[in-house]
N, CA, C and O atoms as CSV, one atom per row, in Angstrom:
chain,resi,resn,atom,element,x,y,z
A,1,UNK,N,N,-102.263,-10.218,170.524
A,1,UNK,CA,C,-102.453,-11.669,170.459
A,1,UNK,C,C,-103.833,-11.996,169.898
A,1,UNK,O,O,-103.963,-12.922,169.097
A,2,UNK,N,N,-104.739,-11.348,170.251
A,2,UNK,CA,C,-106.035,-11.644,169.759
A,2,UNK,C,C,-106.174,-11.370,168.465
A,2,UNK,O,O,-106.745,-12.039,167.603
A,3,UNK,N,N,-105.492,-10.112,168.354
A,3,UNK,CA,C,-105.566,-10.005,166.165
A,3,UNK,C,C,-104.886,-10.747,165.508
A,3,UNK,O,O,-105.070,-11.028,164.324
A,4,UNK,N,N,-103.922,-11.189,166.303
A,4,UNK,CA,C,-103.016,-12.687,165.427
A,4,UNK,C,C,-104.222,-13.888,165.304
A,4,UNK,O,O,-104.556,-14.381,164.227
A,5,UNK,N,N,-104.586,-14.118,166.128
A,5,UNK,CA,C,-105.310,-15.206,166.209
A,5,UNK,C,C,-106.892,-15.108,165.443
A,5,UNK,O,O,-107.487,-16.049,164.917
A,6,UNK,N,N,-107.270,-13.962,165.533
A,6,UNK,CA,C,-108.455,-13.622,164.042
A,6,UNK,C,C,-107.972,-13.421,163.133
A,6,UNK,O,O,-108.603,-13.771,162.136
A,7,UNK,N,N,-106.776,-12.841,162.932
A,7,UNK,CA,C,-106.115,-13.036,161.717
A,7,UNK,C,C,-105.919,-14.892,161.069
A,7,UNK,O,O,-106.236,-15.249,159.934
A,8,UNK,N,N,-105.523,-15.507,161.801
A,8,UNK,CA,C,-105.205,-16.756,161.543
A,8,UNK,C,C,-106.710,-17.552,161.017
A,8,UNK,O,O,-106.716,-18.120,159.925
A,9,UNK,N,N,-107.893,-17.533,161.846
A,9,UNK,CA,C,-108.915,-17.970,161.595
A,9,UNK,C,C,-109.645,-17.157,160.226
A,9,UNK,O,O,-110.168,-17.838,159.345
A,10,UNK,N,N,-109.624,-15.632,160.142
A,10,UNK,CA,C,-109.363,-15.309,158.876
A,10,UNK,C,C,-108.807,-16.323,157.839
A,10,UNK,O,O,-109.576,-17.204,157.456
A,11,UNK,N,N,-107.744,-16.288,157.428
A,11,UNK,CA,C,-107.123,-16.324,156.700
A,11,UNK,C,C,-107.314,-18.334,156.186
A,11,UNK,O,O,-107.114,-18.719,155.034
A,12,UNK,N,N,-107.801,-19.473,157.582
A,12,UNK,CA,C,-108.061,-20.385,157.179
A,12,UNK,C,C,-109.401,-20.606,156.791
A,12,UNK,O,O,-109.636,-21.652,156.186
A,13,UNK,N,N,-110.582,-19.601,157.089
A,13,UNK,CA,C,-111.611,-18.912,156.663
A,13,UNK,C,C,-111.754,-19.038,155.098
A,13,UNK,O,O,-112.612,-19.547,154.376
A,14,UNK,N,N,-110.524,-18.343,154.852
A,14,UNK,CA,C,-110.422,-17.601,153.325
A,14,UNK,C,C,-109.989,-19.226,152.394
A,14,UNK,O,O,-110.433,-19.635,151.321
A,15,UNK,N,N,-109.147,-19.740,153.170
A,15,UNK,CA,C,-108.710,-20.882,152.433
A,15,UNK,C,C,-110.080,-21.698,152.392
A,15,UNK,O,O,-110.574,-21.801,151.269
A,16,UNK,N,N,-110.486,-22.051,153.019
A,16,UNK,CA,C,-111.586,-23.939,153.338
A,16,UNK,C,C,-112.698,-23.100,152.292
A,16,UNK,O,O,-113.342,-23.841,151.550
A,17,UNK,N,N,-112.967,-21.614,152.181
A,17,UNK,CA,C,-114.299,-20.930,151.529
A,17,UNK,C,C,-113.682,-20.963,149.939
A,17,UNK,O,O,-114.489,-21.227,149.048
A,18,UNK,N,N,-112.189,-20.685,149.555
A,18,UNK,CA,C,-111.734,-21.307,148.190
A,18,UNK,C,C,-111.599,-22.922,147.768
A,18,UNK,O,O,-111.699,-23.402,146.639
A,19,UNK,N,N,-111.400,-23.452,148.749
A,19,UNK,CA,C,-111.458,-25.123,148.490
A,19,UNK,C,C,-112.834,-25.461,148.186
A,19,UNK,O,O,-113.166,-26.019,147.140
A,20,UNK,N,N,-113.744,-25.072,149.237
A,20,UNK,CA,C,-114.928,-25.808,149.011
A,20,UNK,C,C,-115.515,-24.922,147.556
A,20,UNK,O,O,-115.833,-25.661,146.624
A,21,UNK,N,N,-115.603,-24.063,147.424
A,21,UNK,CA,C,-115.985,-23.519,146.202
A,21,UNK,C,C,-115.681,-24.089,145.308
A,21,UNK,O,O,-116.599,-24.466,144.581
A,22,UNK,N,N,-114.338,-24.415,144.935
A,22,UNK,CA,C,-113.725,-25.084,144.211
A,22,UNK,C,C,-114.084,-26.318,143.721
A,22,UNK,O,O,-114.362,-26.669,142.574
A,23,UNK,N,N,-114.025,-27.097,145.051
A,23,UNK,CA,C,-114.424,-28.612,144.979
A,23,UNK,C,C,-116.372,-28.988,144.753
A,23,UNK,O,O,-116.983,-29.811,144.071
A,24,UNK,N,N,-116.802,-27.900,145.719
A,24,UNK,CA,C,-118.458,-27.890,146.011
A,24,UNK,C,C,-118.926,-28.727,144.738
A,24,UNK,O,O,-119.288,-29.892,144.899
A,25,UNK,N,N,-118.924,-28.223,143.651
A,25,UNK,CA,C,-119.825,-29.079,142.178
A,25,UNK,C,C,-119.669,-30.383,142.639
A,25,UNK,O,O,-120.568,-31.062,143.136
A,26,UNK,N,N,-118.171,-30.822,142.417
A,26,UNK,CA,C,-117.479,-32.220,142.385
A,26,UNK,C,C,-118.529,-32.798,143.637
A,26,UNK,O,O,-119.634,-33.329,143.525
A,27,UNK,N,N,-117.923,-32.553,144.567
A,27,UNK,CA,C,-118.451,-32.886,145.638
A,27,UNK,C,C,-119.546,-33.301,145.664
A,27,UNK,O,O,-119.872,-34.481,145.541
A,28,UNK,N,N,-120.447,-32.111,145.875
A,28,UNK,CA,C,-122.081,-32.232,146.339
A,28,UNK,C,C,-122.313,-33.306,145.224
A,28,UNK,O,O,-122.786,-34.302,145.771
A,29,UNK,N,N,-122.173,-33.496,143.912
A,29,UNK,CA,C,-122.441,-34.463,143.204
A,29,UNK,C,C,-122.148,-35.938,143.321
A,29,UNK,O,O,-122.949,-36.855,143.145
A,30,UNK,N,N,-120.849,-36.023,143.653
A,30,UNK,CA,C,-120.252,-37.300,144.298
A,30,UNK,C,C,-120.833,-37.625,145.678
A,30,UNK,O,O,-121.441,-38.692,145.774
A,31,UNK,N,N,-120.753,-37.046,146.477
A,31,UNK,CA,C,-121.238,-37.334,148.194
A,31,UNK,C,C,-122.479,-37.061,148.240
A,31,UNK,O,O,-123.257,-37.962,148.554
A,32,UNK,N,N,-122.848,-36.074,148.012
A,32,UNK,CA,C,-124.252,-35.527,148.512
A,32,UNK,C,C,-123.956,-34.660,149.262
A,32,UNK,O,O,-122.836,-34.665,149.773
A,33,UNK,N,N,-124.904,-33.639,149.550
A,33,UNK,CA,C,-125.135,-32.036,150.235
A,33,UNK,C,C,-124.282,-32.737,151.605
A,33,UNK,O,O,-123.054,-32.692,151.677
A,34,UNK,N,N,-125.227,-33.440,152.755
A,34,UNK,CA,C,-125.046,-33.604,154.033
A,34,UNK,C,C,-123.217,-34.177,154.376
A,34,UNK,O,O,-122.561,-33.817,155.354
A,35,UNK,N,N,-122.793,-35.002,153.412
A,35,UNK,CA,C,-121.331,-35.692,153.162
A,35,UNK,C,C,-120.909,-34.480,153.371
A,35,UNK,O,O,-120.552,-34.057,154.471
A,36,UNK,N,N,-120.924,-33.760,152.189
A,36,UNK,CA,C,-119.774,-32.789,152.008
A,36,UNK,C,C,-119.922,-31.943,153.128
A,36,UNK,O,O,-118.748,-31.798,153.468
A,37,UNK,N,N,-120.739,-31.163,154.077
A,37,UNK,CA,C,-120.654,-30.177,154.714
A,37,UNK,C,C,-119.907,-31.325,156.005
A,37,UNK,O,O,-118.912,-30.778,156.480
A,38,UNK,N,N,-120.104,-32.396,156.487
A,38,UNK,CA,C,-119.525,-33.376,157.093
A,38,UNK,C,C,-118.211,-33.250,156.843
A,38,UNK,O,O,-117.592,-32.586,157.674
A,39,UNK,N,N,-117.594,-33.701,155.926
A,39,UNK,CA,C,-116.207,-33.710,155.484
A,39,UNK,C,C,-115.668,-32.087,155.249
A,39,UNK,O,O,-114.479,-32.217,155.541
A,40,UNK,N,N,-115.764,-31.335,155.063
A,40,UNK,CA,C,-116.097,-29.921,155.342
A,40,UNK,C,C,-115.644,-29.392,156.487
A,40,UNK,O,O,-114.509,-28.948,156.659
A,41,UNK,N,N,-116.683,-29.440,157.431
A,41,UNK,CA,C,-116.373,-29.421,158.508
A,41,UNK,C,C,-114.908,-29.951,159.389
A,41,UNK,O,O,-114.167,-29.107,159.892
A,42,UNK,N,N,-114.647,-31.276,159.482
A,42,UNK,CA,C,-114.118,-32.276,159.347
A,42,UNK,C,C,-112.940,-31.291,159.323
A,42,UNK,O,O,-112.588,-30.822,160.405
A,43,UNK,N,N,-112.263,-30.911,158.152
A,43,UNK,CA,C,-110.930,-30.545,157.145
A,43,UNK,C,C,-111.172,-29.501,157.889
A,43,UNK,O,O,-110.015,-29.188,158.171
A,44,UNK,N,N,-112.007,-28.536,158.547
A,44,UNK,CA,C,-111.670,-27.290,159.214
A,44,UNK,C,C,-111.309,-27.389,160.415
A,44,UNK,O,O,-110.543,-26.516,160.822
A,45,UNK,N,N,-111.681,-28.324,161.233
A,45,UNK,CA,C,-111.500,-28.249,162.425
A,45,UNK,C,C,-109.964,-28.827,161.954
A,45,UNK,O,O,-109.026,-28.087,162.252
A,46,UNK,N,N,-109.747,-29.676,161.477
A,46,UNK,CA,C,-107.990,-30.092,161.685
A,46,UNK,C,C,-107.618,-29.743,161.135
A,46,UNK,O,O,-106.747,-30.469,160.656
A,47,UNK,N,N,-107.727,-28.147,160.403
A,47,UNK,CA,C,-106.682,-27.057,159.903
A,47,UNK,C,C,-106.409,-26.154,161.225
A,47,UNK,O,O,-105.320,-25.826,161.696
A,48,UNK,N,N,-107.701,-25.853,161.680
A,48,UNK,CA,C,-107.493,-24.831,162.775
A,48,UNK,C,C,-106.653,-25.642,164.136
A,48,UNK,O,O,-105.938,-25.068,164.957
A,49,UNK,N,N,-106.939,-26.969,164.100
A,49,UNK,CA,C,-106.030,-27.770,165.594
A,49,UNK,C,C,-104.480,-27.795,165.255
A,49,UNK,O,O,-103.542,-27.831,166.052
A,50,UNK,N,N,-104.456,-27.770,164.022
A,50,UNK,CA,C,-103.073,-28.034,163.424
A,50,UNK,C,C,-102.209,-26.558,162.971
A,50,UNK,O,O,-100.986,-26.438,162.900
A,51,UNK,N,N,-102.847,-25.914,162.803
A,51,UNK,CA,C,-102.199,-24.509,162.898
A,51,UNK,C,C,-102.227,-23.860,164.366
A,51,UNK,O,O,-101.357,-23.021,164.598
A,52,UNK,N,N,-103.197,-24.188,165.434
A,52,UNK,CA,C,-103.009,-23.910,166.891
A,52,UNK,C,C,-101.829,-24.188,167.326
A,52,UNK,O,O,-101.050,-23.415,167.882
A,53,UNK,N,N,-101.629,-25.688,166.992
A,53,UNK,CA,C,-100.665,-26.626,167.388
A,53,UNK,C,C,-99.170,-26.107,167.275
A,53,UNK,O,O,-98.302,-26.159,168.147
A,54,UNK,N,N,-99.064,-25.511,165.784
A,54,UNK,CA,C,-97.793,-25.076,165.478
A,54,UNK,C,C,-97.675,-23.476,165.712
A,54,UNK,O,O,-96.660,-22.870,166.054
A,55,UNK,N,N,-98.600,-23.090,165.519
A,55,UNK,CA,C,-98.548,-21.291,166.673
A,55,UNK,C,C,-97.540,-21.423,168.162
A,55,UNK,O,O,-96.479,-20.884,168.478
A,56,UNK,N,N,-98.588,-22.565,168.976
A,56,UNK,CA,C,-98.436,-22.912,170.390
A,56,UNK,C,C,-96.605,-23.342,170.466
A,56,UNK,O,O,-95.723,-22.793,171.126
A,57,UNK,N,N,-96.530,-24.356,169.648
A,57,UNK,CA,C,-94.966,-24.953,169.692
A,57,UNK,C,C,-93.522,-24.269,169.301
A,57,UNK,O,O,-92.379,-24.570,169.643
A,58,UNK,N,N,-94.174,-22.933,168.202
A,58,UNK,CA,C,-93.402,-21.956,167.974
A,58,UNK,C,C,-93.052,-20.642,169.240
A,58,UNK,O,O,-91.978,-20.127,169.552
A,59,UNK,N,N,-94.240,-20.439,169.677
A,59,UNK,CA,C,-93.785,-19.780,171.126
A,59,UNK,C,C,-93.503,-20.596,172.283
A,59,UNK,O,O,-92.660,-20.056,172.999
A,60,UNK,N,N,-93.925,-21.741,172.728
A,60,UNK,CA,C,-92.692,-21.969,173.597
A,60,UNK,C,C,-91.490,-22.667,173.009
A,60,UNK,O,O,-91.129,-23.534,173.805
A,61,UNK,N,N,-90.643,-22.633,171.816
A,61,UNK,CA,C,-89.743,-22.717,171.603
A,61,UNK,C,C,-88.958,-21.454,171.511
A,61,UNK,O,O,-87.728,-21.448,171.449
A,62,UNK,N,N,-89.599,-20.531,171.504
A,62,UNK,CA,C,-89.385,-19.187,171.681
A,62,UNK,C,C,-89.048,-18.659,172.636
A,62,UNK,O,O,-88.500,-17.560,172.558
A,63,UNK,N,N,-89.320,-19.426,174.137
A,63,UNK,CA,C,-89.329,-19.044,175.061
A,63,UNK,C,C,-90.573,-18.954,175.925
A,63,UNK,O,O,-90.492,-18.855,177.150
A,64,UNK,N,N,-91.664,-18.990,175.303
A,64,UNK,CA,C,-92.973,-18.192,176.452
A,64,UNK,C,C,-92.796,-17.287,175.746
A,64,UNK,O,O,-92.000,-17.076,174.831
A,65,UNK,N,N,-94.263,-16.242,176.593
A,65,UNK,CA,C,-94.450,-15.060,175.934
A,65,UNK,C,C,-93.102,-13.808,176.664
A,65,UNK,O,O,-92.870,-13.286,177.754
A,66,UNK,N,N,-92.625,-13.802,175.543
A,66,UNK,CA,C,-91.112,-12.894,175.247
A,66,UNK,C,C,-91.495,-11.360,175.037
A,66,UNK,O,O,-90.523,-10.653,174.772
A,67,UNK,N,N,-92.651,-10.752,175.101
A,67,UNK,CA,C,-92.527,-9.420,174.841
A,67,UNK,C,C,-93.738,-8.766,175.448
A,67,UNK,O,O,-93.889,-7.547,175.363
């Protein structure tokens, strides 16, 4: 359970560090440094509540912990 769950933060890790790369120029130019790490932030925490969310709802529709 615990390597699922570093796996998961991994992997949204890997995503928000390709977005912001991506976006960072745009960004920091449009908003400013302090905006963007704000909004940044922001988009990570409600990736990680929202993938908790659907982890959590997939096992107890599952039953509880089944194995």
């Amino acid at each position: 359970m615990v390597g699922r769950v570093m796996g998961v933060f991994m992997f949204i890790m890997s995503i928000s560090m390709l977005i912001s790369r991506l976006l960072s120029g745009y960004l920091v130019s449009y908003l400013g440094a302090h905006n963007t790490f704000k909004i940044a932030g922001c988009l990570f925490l409600g990736l990680a509540i929202c993938y908790l969310k659907v982890v959590s709802n997939r096992q107890a529709a599952a039953g509880g912990s089944n194995g």
